[in-house]
N, CA, C and O atoms as a GROMACS GRO file, in nm:
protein
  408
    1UNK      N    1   0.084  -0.116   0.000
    1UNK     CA    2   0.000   0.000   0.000
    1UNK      C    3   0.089   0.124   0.000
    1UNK      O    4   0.179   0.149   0.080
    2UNK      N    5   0.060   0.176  -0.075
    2UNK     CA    6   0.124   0.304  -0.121
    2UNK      C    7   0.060   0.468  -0.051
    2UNK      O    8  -0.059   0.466  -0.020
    3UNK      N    9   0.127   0.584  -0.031
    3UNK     CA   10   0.036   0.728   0.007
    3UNK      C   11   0.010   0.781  -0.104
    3UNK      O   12   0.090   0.719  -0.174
    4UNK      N   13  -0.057   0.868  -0.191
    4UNK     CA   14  -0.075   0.939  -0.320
    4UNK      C   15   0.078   0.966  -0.377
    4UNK      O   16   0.061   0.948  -0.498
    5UNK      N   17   0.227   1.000  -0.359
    5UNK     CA   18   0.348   1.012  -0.397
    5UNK      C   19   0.434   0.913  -0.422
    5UNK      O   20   0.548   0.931  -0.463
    6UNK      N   21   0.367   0.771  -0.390
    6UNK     CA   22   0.410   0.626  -0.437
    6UNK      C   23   0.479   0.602  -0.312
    6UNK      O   24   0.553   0.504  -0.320
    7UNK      N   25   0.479   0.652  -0.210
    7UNK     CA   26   0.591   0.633  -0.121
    7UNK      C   27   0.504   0.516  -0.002
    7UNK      O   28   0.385   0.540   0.021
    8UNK      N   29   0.550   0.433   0.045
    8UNK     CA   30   0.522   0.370   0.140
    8UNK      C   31   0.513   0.459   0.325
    8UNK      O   32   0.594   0.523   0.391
    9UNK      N   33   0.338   0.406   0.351
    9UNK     CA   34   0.365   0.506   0.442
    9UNK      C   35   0.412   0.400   0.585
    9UNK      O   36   0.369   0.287   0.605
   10UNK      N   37   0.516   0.478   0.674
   10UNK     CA   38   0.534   0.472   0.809
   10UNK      C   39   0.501   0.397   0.915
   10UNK      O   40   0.538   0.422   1.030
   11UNK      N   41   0.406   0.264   0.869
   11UNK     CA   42   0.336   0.242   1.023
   11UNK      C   43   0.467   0.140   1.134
   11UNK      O   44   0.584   0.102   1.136
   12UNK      N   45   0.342   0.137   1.210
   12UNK     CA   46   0.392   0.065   1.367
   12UNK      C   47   0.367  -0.073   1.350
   12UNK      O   48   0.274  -0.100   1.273
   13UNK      N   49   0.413  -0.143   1.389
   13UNK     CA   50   0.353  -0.295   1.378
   13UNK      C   51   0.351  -0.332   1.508
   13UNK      O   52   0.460  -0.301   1.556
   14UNK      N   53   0.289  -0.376   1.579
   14UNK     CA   54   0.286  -0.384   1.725
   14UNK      C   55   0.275  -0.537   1.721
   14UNK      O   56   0.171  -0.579   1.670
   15UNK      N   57   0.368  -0.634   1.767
   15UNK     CA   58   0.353  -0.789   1.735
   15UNK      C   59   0.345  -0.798   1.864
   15UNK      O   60   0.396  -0.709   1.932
   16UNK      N   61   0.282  -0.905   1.921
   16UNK     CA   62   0.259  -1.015   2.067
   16UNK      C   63   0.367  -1.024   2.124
   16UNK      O   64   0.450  -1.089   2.060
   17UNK      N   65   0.406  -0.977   2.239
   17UNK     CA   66   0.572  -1.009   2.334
   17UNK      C   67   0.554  -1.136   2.388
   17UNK      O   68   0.601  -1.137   2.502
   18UNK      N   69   0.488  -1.283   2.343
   18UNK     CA   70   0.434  -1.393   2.393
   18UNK      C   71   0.355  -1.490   2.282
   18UNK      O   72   0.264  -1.461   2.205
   19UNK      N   73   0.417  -1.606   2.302
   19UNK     CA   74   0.373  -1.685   2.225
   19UNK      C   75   0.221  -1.720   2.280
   19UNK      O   76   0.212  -1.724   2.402
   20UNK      N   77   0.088  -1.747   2.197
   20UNK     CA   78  -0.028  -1.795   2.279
   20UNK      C   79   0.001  -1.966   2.269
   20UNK      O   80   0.109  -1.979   2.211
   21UNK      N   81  -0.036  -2.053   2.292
   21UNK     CA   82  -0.080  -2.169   2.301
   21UNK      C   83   0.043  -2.267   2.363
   21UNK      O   84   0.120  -2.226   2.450
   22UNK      N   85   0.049  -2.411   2.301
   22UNK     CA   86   0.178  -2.524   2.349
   22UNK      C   87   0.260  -2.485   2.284
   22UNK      O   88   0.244  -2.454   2.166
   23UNK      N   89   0.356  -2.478   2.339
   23UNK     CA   90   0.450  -2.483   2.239
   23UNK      C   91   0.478  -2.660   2.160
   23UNK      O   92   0.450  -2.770   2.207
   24UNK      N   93   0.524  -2.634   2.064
   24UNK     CA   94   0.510  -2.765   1.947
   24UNK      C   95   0.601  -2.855   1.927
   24UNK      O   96   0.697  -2.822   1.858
   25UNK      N   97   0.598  -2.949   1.964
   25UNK     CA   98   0.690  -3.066   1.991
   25UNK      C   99   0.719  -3.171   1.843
   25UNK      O  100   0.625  -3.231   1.792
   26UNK      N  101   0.836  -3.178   1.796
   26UNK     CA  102   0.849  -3.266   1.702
   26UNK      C  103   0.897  -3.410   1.681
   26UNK      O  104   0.895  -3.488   1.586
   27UNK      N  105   0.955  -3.413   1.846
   27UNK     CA  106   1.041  -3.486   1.913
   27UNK      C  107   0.986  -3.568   2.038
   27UNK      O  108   0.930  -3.497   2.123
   28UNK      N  109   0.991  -3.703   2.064
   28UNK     CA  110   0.934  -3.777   2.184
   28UNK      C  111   0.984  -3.750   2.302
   28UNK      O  112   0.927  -3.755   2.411
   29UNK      N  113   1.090  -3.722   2.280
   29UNK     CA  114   1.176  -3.632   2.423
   29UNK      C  115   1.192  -3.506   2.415
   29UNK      O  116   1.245  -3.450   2.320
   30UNK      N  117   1.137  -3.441   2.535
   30UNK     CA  118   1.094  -3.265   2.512
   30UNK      C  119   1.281  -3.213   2.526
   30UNK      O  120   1.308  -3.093   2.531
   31UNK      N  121   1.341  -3.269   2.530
   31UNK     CA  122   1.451  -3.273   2.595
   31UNK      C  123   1.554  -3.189   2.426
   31UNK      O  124   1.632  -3.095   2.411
   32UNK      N  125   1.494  -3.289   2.338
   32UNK     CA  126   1.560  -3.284   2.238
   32UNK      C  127   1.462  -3.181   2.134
   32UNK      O  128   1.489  -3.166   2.015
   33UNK      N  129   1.363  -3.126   2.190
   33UNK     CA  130   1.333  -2.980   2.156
   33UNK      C  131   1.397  -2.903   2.165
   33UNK      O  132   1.444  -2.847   2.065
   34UNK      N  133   1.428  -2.868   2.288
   34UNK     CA  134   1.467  -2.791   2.385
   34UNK      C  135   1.630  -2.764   2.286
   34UNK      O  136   1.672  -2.662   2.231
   35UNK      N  137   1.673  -2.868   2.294
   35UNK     CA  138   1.798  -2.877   2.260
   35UNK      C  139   1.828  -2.771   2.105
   35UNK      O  140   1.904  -2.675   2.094
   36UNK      N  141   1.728  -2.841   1.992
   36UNK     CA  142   1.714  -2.830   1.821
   36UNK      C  143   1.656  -2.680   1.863
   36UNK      O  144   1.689  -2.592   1.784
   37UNK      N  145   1.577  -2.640   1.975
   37UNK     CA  146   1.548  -2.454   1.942
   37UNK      C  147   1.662  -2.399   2.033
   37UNK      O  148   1.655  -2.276   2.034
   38UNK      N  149   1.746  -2.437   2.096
   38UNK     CA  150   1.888  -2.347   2.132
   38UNK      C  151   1.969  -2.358   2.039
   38UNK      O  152   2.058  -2.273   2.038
   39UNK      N  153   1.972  -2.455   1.936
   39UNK     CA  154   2.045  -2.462   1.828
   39UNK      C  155   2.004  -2.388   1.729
   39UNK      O  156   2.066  -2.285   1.701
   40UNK      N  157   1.916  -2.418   1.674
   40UNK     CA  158   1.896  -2.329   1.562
   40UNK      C  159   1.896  -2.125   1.605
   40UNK      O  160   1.911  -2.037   1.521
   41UNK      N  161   1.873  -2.100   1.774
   41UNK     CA  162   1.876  -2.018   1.822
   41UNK      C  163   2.005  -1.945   1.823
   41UNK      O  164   2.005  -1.824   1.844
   42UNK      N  165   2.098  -1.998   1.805
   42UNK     CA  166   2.259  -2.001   1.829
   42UNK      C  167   2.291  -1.973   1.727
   42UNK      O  168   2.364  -1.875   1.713
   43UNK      N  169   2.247  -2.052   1.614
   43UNK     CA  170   2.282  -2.042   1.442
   43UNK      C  171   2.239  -1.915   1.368
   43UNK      O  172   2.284  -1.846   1.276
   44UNK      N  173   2.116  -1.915   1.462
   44UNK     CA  174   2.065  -1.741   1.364
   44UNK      C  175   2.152  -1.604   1.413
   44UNK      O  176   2.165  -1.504   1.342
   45UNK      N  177   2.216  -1.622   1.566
   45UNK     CA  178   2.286  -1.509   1.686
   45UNK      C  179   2.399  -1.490   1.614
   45UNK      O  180   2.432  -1.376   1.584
   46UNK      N  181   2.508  -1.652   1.556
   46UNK     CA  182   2.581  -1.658   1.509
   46UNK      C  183   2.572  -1.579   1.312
   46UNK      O  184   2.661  -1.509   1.265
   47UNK      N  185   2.478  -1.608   1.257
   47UNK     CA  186   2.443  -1.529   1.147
   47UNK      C  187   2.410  -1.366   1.148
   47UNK      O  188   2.406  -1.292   1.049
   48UNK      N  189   2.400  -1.349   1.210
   48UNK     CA  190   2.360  -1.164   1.319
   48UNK      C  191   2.519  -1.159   1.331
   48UNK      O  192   2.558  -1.068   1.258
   49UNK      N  193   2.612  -1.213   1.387
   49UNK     CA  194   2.691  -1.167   1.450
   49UNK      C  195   2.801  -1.117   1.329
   49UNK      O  196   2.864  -1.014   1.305
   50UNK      N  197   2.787  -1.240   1.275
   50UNK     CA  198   2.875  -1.234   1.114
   50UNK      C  199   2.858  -1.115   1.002
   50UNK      O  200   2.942  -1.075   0.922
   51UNK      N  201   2.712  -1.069   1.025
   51UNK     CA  202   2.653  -0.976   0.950
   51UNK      C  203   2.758  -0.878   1.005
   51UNK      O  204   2.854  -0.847   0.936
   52UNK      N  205   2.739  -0.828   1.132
   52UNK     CA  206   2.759  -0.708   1.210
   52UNK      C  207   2.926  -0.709   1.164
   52UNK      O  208   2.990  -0.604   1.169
   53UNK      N  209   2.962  -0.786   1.138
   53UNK     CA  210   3.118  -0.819   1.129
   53UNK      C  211   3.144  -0.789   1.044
   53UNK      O  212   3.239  -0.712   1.053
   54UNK      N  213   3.089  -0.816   0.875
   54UNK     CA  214   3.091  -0.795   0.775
   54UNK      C  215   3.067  -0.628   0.736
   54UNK      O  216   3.125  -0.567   0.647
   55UNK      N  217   2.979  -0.582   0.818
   55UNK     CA  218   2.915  -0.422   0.813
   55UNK      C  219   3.054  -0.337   0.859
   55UNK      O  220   3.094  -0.230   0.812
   56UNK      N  221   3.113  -0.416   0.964
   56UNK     CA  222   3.231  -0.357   1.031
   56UNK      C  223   3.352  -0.313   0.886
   56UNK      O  224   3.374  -0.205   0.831
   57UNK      N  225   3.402  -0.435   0.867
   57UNK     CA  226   3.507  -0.460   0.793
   57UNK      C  227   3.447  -0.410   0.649
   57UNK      O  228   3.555  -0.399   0.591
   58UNK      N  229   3.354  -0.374   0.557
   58UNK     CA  230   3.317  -0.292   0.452
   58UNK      C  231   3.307  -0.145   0.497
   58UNK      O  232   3.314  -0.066   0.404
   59UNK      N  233   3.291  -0.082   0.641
   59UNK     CA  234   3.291   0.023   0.668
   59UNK      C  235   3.447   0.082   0.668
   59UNK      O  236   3.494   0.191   0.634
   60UNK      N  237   3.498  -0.024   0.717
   60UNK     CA  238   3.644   0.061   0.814
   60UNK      C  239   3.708   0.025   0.612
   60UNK      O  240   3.774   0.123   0.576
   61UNK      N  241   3.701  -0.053   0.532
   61UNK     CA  242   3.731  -0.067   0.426
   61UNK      C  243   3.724   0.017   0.346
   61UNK      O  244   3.812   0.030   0.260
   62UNK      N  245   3.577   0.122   0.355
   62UNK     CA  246   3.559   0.181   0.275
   62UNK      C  247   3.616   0.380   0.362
   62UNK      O  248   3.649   0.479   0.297
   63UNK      N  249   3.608   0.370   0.484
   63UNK     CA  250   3.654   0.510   0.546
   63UNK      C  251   3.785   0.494   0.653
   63UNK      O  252   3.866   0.585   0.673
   64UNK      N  253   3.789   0.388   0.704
   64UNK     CA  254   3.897   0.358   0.741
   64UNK      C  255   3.879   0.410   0.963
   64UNK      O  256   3.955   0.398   1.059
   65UNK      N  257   3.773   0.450   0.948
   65UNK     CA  258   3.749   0.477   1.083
   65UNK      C  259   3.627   0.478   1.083
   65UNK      O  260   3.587   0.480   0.967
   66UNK      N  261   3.511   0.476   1.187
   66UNK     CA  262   3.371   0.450   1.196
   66UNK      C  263   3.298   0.464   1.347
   66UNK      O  264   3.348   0.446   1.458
   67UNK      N  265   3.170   0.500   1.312
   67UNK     CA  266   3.132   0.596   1.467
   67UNK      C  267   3.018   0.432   1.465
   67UNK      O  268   2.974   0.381   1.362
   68UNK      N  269   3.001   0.394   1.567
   68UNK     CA  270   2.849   0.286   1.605
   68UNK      C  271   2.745   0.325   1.514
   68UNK      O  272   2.703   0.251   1.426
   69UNK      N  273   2.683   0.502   1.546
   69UNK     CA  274   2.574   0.503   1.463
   69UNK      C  275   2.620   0.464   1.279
   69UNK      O  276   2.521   0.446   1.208
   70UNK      N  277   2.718   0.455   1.230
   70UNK     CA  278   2.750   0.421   1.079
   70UNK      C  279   2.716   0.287   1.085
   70UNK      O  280   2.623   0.260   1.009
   71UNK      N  281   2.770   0.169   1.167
   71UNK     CA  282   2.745   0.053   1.190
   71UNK      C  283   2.566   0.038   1.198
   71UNK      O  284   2.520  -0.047   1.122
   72UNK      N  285   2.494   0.094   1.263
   72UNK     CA  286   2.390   0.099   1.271
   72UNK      C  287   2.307   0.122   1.187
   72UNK      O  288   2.198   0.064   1.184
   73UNK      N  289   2.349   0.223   1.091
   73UNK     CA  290   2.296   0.270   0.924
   73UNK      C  291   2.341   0.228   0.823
   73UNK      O  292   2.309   0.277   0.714
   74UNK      N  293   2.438   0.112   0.838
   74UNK     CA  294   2.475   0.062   0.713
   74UNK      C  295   2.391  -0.041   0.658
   74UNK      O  296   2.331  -0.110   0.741
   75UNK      N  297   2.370  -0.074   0.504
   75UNK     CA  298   2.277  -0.103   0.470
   75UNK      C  299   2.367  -0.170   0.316
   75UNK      O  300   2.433  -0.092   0.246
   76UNK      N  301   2.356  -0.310   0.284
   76UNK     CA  302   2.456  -0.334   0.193
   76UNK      C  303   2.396  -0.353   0.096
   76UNK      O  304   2.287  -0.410   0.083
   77UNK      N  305   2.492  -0.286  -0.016
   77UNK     CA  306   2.427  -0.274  -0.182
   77UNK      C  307   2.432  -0.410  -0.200
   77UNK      O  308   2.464  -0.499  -0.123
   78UNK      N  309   2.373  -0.412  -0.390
   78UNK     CA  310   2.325  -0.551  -0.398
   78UNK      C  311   2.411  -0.676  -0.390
   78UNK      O  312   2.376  -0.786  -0.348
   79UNK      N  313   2.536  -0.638  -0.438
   79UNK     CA  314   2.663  -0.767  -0.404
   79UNK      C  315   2.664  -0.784  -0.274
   79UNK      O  316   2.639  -0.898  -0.236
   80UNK      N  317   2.690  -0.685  -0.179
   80UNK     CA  318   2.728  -0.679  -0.025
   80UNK      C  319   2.581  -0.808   0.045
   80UNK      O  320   2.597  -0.905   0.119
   81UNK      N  321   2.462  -0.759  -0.012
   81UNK     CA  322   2.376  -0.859   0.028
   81UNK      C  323   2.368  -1.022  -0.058
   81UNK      O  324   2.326  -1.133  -0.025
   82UNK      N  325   2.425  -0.975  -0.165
   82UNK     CA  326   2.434  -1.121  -0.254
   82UNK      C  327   2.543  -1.209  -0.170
   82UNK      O  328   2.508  -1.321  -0.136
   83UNK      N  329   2.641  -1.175  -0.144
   83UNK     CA  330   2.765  -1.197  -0.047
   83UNK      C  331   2.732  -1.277   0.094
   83UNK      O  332   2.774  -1.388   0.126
   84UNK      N  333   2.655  -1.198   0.161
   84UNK     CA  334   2.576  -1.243   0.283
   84UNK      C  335   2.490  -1.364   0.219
   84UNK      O  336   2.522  -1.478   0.252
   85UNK      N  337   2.385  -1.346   0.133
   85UNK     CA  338   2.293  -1.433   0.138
   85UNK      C  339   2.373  -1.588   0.112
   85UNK      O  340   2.320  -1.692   0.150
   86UNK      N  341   2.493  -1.584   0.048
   86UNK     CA  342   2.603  -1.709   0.018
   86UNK      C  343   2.674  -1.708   0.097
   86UNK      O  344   2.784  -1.715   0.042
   87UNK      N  345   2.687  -1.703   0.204
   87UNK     CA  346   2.736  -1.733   0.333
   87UNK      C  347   2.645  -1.748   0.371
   87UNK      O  348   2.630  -1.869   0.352
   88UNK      N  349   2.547  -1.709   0.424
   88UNK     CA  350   2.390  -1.789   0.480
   88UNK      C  351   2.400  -1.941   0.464
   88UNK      O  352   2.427  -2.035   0.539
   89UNK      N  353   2.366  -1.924   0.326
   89UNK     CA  354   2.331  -2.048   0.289
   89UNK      C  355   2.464  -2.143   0.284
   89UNK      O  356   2.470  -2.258   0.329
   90UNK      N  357   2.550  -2.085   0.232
   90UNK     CA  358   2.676  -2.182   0.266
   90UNK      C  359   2.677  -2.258   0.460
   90UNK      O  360   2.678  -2.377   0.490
   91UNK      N  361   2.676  -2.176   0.525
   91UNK     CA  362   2.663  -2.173   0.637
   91UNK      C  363   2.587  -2.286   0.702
   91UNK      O  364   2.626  -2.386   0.762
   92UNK      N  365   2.422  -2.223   0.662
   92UNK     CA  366   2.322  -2.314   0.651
   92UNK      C  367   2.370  -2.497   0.660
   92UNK      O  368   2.370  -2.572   0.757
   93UNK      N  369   2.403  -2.519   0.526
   93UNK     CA  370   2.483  -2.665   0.465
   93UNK      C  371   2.517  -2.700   0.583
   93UNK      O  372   2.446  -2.760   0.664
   94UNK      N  373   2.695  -2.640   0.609
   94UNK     CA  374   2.768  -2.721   0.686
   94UNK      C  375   2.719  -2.753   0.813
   94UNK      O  376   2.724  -2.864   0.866
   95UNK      N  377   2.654  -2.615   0.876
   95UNK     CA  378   2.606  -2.658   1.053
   95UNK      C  379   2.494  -2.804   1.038
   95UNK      O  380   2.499  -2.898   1.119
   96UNK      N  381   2.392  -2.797   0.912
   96UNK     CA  382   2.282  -2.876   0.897
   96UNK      C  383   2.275  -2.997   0.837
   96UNK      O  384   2.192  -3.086   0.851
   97UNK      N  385   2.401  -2.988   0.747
   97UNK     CA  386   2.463  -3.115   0.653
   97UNK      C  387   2.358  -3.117   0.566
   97UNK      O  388   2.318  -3.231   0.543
   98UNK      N  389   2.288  -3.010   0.498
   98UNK     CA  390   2.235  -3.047   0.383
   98UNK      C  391   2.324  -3.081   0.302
   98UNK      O  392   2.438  -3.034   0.294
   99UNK      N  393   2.262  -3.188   0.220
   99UNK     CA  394   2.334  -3.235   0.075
   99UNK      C  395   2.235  -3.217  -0.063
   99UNK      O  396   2.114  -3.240  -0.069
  100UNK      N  397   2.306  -3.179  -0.150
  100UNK     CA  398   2.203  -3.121  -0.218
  100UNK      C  399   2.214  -3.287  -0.294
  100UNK      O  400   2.290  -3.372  -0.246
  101UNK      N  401   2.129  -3.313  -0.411
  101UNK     CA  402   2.113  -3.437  -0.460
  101UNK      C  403   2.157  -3.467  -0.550
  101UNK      O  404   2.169  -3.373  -0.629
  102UNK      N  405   2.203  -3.587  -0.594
  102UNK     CA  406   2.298  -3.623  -0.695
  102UNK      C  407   2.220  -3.633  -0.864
  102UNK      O  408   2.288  -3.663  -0.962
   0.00000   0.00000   0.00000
């Protein structure tokens, strides 16, 4: 949805600070829930962290010194995100052992 100037307007999204219902078990031992959502929890902190790393080292690359708020407003052109998204997914693979098919 667009305002009359094509521009996307501004809103708030106010999402639930709380899951409603069970939480969802895939596993006969809640044990090994528990386990597969600190993992995959870890994997996404670890993908955040790499980002922030990457934002670092293209900043100080490109000015050679850098204030937090730059880190905070950086925003990567389309290689810089093509780059990331192949490390994602590279990433993805090894922690998960996808194999793609022969």
């Amino acid at each position: 949805m667009t305002d009359g100037a094509g521009e996307t307007p501004n809103t708030d999204v106010k999402l639930p600070r709380s899951s409603k219902g069970a939480r969802s078990r895939f596993f006969d031992d809640p044990a090994i829930d528990q386990m597969m959502t600190f993992f995959l929890e870890l994997m996404a902190e670890t993908n955040a962290l790499r980002e922030r790393v990457d934002t670092i080292e293209r900043l100080l690359d490109e000015k050679g010194s850098i204030s937090r708020d730059e880190i905070e407003a950086y925003r990567p052109d389309a290689d810089g995100e093509a780059e990331r998204s192949a490390w994602s997914q590279a990433f993805l693979k090894r922690v998960m052992r996808f194999h793609e098919p022969d």
